[in-house]
N, C-alpha and C positions, 0 to 999 in steps of 0.2 A: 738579104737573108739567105737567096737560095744560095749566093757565094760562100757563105759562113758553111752552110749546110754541105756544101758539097766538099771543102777542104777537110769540115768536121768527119764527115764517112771515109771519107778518104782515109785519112789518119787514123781513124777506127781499124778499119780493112787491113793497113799497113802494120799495125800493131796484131793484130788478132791472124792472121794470115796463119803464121806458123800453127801445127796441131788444133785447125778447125774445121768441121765440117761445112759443106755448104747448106745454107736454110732454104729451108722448102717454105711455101707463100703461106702465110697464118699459124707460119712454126714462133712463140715467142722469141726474141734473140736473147741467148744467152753467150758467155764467152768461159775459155777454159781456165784453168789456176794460172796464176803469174804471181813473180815475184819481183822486191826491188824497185828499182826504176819504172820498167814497164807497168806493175799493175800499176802505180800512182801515178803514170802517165793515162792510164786506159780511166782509172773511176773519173779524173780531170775530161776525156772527150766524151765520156759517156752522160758525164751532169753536163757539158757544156750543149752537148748535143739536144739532152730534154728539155733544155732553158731555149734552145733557138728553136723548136718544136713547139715549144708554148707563147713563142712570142711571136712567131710566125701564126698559129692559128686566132691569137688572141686580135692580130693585129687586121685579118680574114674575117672574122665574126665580131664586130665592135657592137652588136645589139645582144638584145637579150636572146639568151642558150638555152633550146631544149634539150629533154635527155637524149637526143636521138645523136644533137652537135659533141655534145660530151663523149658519149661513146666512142663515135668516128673518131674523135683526140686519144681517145685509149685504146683501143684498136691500136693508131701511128705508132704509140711511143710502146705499145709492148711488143708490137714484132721490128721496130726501128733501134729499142735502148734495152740494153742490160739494165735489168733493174736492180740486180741487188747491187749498183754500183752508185745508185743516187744518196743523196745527202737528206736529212733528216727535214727541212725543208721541202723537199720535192716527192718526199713520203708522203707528207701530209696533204700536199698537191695530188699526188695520186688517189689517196685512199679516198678524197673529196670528189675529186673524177668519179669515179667507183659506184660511190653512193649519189652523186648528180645525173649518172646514167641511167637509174633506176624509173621506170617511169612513173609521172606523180599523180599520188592516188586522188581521188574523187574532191573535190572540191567539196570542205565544208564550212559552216559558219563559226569556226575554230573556238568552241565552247568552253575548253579549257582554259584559253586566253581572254572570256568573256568573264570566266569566273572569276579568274585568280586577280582583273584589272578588278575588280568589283569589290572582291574584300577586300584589296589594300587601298581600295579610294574610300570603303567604308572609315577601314582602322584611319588613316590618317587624316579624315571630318571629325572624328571621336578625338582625336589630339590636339586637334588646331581649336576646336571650341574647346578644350582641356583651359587651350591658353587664355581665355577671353580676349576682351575689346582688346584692340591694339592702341596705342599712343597716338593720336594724331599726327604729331608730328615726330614720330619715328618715320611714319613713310609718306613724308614730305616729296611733293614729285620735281624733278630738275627741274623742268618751265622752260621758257624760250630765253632766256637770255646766258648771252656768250660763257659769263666768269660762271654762272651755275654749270653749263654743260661742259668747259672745261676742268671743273670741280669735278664732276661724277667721271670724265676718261681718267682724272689723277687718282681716283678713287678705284676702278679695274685695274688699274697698272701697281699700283702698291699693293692690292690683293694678291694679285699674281705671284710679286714676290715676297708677300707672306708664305705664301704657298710652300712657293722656292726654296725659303728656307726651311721651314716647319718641315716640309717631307715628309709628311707621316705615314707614308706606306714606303716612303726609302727605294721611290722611280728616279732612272737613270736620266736627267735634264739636261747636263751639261754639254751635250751634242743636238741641241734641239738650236733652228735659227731665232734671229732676232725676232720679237712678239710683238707687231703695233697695233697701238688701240686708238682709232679713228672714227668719224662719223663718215654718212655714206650718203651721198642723194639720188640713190640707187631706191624706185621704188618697191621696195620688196613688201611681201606678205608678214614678214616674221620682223621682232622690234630689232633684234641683235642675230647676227649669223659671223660665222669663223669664212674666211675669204681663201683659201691655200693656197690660191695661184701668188700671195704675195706675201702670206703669213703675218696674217692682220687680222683682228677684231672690231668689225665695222657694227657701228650704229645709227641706224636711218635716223635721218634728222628730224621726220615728222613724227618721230616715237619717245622724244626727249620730255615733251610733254607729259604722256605716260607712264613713264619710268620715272618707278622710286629711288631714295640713295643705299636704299640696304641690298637692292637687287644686284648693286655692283660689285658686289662681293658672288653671287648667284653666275653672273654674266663670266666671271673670272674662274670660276671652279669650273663652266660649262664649257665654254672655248676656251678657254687659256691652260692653266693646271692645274688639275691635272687629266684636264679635258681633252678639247680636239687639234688643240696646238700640240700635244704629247700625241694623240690615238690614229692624227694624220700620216704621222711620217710615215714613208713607202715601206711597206713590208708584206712578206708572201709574194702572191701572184697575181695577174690583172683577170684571171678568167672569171672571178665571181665578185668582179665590181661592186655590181647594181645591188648586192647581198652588206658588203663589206660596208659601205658608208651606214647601212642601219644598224651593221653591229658594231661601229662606230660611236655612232650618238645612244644607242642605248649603253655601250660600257661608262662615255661621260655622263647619261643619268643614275647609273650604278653608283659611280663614285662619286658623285655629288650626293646622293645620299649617304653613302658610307661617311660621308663626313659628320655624320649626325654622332660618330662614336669617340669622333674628336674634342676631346675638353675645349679645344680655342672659338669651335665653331658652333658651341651649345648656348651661346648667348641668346637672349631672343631677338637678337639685330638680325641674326644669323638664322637663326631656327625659324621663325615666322616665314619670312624672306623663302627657306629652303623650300618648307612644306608646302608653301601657295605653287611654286613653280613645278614639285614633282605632284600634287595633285591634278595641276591643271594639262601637264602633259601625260597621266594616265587618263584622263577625262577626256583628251583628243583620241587615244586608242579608241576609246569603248565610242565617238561618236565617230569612229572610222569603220566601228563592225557593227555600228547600229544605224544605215543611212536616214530613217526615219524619225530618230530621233531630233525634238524642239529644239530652239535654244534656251525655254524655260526649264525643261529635262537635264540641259546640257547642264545650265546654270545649279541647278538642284544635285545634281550629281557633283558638282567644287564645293558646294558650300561655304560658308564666310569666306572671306579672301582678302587683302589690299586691291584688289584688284578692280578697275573699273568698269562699268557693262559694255563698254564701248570696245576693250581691250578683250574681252570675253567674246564681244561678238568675233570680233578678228578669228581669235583662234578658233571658234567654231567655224568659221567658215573655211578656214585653210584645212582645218580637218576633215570636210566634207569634198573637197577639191582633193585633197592625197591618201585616200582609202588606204590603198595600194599597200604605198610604202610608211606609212603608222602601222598599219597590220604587222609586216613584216618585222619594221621597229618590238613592238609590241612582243611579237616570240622572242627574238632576240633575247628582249630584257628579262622578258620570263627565265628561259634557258638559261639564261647567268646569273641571275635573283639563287635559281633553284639550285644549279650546279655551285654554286660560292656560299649556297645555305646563308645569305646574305638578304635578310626582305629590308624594302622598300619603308615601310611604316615600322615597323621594329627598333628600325635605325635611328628612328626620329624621339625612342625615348629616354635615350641615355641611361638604359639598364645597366652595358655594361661596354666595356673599352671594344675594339674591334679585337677578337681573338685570332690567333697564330694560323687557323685553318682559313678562315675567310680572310685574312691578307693572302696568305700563299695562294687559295684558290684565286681571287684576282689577279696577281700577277701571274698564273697559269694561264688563264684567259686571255689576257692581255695578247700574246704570240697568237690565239685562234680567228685573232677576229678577220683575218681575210678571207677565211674559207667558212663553208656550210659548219654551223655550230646543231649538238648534239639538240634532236628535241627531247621536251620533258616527257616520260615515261608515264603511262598511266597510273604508274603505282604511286608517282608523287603529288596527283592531282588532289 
């Protein structure tokens, strides 16, 4: 990197030479009018230069950043890069700098994110007993044997490309790699997780038991598409990682509700299925910001469900293991719910089709999720 860095200034210096002053230390650098060749050679080492800047530091601080690290990065690249020569990308990279160097206020028990998980786990208990008892044998669970559990993987994978083709928000797939769906004997905490290092949908094998078959269609929307097999692929910048994987998985709970506005997915194979799992992952927020909460509170807070106490216990307890990153989860999904004017429980009652403003707001969002997303404004609380 210092090699890149140093042919990079160089090249800079050799271009910029003619009609520049010399800069004084904590003077921004800026460079003069060009034309031609030269300027579109100069804005090319100018982004080239911020991108080896941010990879170089990123590759220096691999943990978590406070505002202090953030600065010291903005500080380099404004007395190091012409700014007004980066690319609409590395805007967004700056202006995120900016506001990440701000130092972070007081620590609270994030009230508005207590509230707002609170009435959509209400409205969406009010809808699921709308639907009464479920069928028995609608949510018949895999079980141990082979030809069932290779049933339910043939079962994710034909979702998938339902999906595929339906499109109904009309995302770009056809550049995305091959998508497997596998079991795993990986003891993991969670039934079903997206794997990226291989770009696979792995399902622990001692969870097969547990899982019903309508979930596979739930499990396909969540990892597959237009989930985290789409919301992975590399984009932005690595400085706000640890941020980015939560605004990740709350965009794929976004859109798996937003399928509620889908005529294909309003079945109640679909619907039942949906609701149980976007309840039961707002009910892991609220027992992520309530450490003292029971597992009978927890349970009382899902209300009816397909879902077993055993399977219930699970998720409470990995909820109480990952404060942290549910919390954070939890804004996210908020901040996108409210920026896409898109709720959570709304979606689920087939009032009306998904309209022209909440598509376009999620595919706006879609490009933010690697960087610090907007929080909600008191005025929307």
């Amino acid at each position: 990197m210092s090699v890149i860095r140093a042919v990079t200034t160089g090249l800079l210096a050799a271009v910029a030479l003619v009609g520049c002053s010399s800069l004084q230390p904590g003077e921004p650098r800026t460079t003069s009018p060009a034309s031609g060749n030269q300027g579109f050679l100069r804005t090319q080492l100018e982004q080239a230069l911020f991108n080896e800047i941010v990879v170089r530091f990123s590759a220096a601080h691999p943990g978590p950043l406070e505002p202090k690290d953030y600065q010291n990065l903005l500080t380099e690249l404004e007395q190091t890069v012409a700014l007004t020569e980066i690319s609409s990308l590395q805007q967004q990279t700056l202006n995120a700098l900016r506001k990440s160097a701000q130092p972070h206020p007081p620590e609270e028990p994030a009230p508005g994110l207590a509230a707002w998980v609170a009435q959509e786990l209400a409205a969406l208990r009010r809808i699921r007993a709308s639907l009464g008892t479920t069928d028995p044998g609608l949510f018949q669970t895999v079980g141990p044997t082979r030809a069932a559990r290779q049933q339910f993987l043939g079962l994710i994978e034909a979702s998938i490309e339902t999906h595929r083709v339906l499109n109904p928000l009309g995302l770009q797939f056809s550049d995305l790699p091959p998508l497997l769906v596998k079991p795993s004997l990986l003891d993991a905490q969670t039934a079903f997780f997206y794997q990226p290092d291989d770009a696979s949908i792995r399902i622990t094998a001692a969870s097969f038991n547990d899982l019903s078959f309508p979930e596979a269609e739930v499990i396909a929307l969540i990892h597959g598409l237009p989930g985290s097999h789409f919301l992975r692929q590399p984009i932005g910048t690595p400085l706000f990682s640890d941020a980015q994987t939560e605004h990740q998985n709350a965009m794929a709970i976004l859109l798996l509700a937003a399928m509620g506005h889908v005529a294909f997915y309003q079945t109640p194979y679909s619907q039942i299925a949906r609701i149980d799992f976007l309840t039961l992952s707002l009910a892991r927020y609220q027992k992520a910001m309530r450490p003292a909460q029971t597992f009978a509170q927890f349970q009382a807070s899902i209300g009816p469900s397909h879902y077993a106490p055993d399977r219930l216990q699970r998720a409470f307890s990995s909820a109480a293991a990952l404060p942290r990153a549910l919390i954070l989860q939890g804004h996210a999904l908020r901040s996108l719910s409210t920026k896409t004017d898109l709720s959570i429980s709304a979606a689920q009652t087939h009032e009306a089709t998904l309209t022209k403003a909440q598509r376009n707001g999620l595919l706006r969002h879609l490009n933010r999720l690697a960087w610090p997303l907007d929080a909600v404004d008191s005025a929307s609380e």
